[in-house]
Every structure is written in C-alpha cells, then in structure tokens.
PASEBA-1860 file (N, C-alpha, C; in nm, 3 decimals):
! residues 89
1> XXXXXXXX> 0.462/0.101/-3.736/0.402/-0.013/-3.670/0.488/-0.137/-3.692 ~ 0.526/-0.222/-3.596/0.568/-0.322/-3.611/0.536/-0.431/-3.685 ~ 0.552/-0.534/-3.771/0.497/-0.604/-3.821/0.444/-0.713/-3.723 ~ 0.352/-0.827/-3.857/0.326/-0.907/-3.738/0.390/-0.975/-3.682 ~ 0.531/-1.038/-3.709/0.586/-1.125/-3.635/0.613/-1.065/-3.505 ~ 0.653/-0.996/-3.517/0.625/-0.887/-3.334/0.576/-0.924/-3.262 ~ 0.434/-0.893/-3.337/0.303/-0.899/-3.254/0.292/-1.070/-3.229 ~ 0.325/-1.132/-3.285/0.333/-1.317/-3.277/0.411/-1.331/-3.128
9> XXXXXXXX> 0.513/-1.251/-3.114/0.639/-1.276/-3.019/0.558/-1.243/-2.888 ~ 0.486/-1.126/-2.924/0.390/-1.108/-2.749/0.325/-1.206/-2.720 ~ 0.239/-1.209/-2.834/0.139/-1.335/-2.811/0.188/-1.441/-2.736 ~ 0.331/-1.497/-2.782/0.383/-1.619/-2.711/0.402/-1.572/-2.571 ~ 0.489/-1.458/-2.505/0.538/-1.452/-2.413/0.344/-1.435/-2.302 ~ 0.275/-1.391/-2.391/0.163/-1.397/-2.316/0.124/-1.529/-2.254 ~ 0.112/-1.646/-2.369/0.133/-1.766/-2.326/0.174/-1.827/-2.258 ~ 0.367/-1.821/-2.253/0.462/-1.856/-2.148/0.408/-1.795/-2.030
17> XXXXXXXX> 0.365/-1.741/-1.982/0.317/-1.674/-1.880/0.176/-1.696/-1.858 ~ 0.111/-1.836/-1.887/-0.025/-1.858/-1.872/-0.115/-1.757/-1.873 ~ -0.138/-1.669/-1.928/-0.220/-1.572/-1.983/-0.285/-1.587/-2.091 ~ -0.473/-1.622/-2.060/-0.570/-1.583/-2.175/-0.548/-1.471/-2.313 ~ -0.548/-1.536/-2.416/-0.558/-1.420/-2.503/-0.681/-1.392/-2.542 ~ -0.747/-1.296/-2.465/-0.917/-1.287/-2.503/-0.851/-1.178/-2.602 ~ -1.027/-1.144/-2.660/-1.039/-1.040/-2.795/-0.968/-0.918/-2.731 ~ -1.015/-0.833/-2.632/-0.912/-0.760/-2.546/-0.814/-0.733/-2.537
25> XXXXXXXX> -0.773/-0.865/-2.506/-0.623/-0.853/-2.512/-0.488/-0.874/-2.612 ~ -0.618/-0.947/-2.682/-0.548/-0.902/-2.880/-0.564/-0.779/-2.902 ~ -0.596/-0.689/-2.907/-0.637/-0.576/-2.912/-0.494/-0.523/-2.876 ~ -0.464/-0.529/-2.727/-0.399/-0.437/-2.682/-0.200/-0.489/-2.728 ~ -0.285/-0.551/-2.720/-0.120/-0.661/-2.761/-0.070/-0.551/-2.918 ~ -0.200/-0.538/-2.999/-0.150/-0.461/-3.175/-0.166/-0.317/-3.118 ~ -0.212/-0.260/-2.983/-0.210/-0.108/-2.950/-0.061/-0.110/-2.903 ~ -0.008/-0.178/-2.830/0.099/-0.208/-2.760/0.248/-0.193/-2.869
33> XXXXXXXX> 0.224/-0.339/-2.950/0.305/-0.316/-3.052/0.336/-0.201/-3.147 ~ 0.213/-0.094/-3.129/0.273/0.022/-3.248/0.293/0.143/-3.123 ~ 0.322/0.165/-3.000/0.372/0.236/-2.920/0.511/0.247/-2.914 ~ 0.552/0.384/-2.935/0.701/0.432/-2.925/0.733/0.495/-2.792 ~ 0.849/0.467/-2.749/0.917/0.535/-2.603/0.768/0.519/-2.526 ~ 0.823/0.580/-2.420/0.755/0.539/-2.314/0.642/0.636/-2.282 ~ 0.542/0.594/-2.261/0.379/0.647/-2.283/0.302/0.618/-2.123 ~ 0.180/0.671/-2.100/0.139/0.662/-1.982/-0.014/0.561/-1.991
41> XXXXXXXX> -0.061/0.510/-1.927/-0.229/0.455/-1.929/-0.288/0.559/-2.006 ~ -0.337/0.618/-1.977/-0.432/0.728/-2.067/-0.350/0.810/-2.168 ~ -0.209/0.775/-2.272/-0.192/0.786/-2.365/-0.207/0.626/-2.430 ~ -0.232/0.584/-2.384/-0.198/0.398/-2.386/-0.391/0.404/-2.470 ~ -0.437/0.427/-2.327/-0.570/0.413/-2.362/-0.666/0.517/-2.487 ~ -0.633/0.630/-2.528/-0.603/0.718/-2.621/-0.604/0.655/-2.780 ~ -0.496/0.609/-2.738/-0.436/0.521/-2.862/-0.506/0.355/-2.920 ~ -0.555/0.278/-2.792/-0.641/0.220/-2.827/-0.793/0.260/-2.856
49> XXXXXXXX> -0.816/0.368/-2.823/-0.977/0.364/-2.854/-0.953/0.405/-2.986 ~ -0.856/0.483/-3.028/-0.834/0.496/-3.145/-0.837/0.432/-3.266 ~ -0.788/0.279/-3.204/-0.772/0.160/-3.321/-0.915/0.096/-3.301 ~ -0.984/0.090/-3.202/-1.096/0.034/-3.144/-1.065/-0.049/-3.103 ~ -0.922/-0.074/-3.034/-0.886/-0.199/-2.959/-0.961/-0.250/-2.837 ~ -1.021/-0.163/-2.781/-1.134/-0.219/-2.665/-1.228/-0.095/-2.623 ~ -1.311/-0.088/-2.553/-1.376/0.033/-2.531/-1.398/0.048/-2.377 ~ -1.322/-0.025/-2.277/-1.315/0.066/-2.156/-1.222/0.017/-2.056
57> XXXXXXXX> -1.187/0.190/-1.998/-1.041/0.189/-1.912/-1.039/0.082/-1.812 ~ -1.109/0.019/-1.775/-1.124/-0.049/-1.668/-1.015/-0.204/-1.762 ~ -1.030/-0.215/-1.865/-0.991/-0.312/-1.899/-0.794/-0.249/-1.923 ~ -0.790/-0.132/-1.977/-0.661/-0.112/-1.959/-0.635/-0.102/-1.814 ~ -0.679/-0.065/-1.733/-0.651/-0.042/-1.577/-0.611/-0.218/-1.499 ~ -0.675/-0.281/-1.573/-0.649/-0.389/-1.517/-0.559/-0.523/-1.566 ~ -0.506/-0.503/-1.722/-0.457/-0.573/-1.839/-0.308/-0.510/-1.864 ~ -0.314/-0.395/-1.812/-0.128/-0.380/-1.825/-0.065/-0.432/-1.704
65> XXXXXXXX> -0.116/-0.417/-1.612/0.016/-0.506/-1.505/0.021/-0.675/-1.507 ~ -0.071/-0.725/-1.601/-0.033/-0.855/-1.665/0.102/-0.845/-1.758 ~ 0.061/-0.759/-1.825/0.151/-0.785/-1.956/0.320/-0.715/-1.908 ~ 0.313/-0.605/-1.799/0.405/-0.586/-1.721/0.473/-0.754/-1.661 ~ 0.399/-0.815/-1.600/0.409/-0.974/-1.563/0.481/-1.029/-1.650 ~ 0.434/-1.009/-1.772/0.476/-1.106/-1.873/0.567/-1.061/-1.936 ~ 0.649/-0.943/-1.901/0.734/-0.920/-1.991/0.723/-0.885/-2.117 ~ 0.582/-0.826/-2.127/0.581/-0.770/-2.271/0.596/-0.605/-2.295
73> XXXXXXXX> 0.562/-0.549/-2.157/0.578/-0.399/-2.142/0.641/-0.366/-1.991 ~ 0.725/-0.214/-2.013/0.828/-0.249/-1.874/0.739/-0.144/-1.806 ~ 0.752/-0.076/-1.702/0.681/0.019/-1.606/0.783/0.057/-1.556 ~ 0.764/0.260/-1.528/0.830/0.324/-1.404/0.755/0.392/-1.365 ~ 0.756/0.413/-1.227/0.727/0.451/-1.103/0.733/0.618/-1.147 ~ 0.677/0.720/-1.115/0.766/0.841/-1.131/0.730/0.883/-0.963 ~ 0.876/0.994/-0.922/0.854/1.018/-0.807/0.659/1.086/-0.781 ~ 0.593/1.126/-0.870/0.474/1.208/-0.823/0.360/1.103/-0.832
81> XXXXXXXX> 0.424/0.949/-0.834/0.272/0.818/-0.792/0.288/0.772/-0.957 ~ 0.314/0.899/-1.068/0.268/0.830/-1.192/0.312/0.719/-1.263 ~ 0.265/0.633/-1.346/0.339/0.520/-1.408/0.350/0.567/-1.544 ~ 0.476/0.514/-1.623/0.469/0.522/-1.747/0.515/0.369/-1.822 ~ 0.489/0.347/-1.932/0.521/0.239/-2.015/0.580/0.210/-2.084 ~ 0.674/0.142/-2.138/0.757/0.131/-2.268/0.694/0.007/-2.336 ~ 0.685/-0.046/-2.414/0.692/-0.186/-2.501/0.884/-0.222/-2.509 ~ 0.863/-0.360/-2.470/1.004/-0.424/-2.467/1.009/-0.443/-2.600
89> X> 1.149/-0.451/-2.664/1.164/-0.475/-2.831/1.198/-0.646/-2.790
END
C-alpha cells in the first residue's frame, strides 16, 4: 500500500480539478492508492467493499470517470467494450 503522502497527492489533483472530496470518494481515493497494474470496475469494486470503502456500484460506476478526469487513474478501452484501470504513480 502506498503511504499517505500518495494518497495526499490524489487528494490535491482531485482538487485541482474542482472535485468534491465526499466520504466516498475518500474511500476510493485509499482503494485506488493500494491497486497494482491495471484492474477492471468490478475488481476495483471487489477491492473496495473489501476495505468498506463505500457500499454501492453505482457510486464506482459513476466516480471513476471523474478521477479518470482528474488524472488520478488512466483507462483502456479493450477491443470487446471492456475498460480497465491503472492508478497513475
């Protein structure tokens, strides 16, 4: 897991990017930060219910293409529709 200054560095870029940091999205910000290589929504989401970072998909379904926005996590396309995720270092 990354430490916290990491997790400080999202936080800001969340900011720079006028983005609320609700409880939510603290959450996902410390699910985010301890993700290795590149992962999908429902390993994403997996992994947060795990920590109890939030309790429903609708909020990951709708809170990663912010943070995609913001430059805190990158996205690819795969040719079969699917998306996957990395966390930017």
């Amino acid at each position: 897991m990354r430490d916290e200054s990491d997790i400080e560095a999202l936080r800001i870029r969340l900011r720079e990017n006028r983005l609320k940091l609700t409880i939510e999205r603290r959450g996902m910000l410390r699910v985010i930060a301890s993700m290795r290589g590149w992962y999908s929504l429902e390993e994403f989401f997996k992994e947060a219910r795990k920590s109890r970072a939030f309790l429903s998909k609708t909020t990951a379904y709708r809170n990663l293409p912010l943070f995609v926005r913001a430059g805190v996590i990158e996205e690819s396309r795969l040719p079969n529709g699917r998306r996957r995720y990395r966390t930017i270092p």
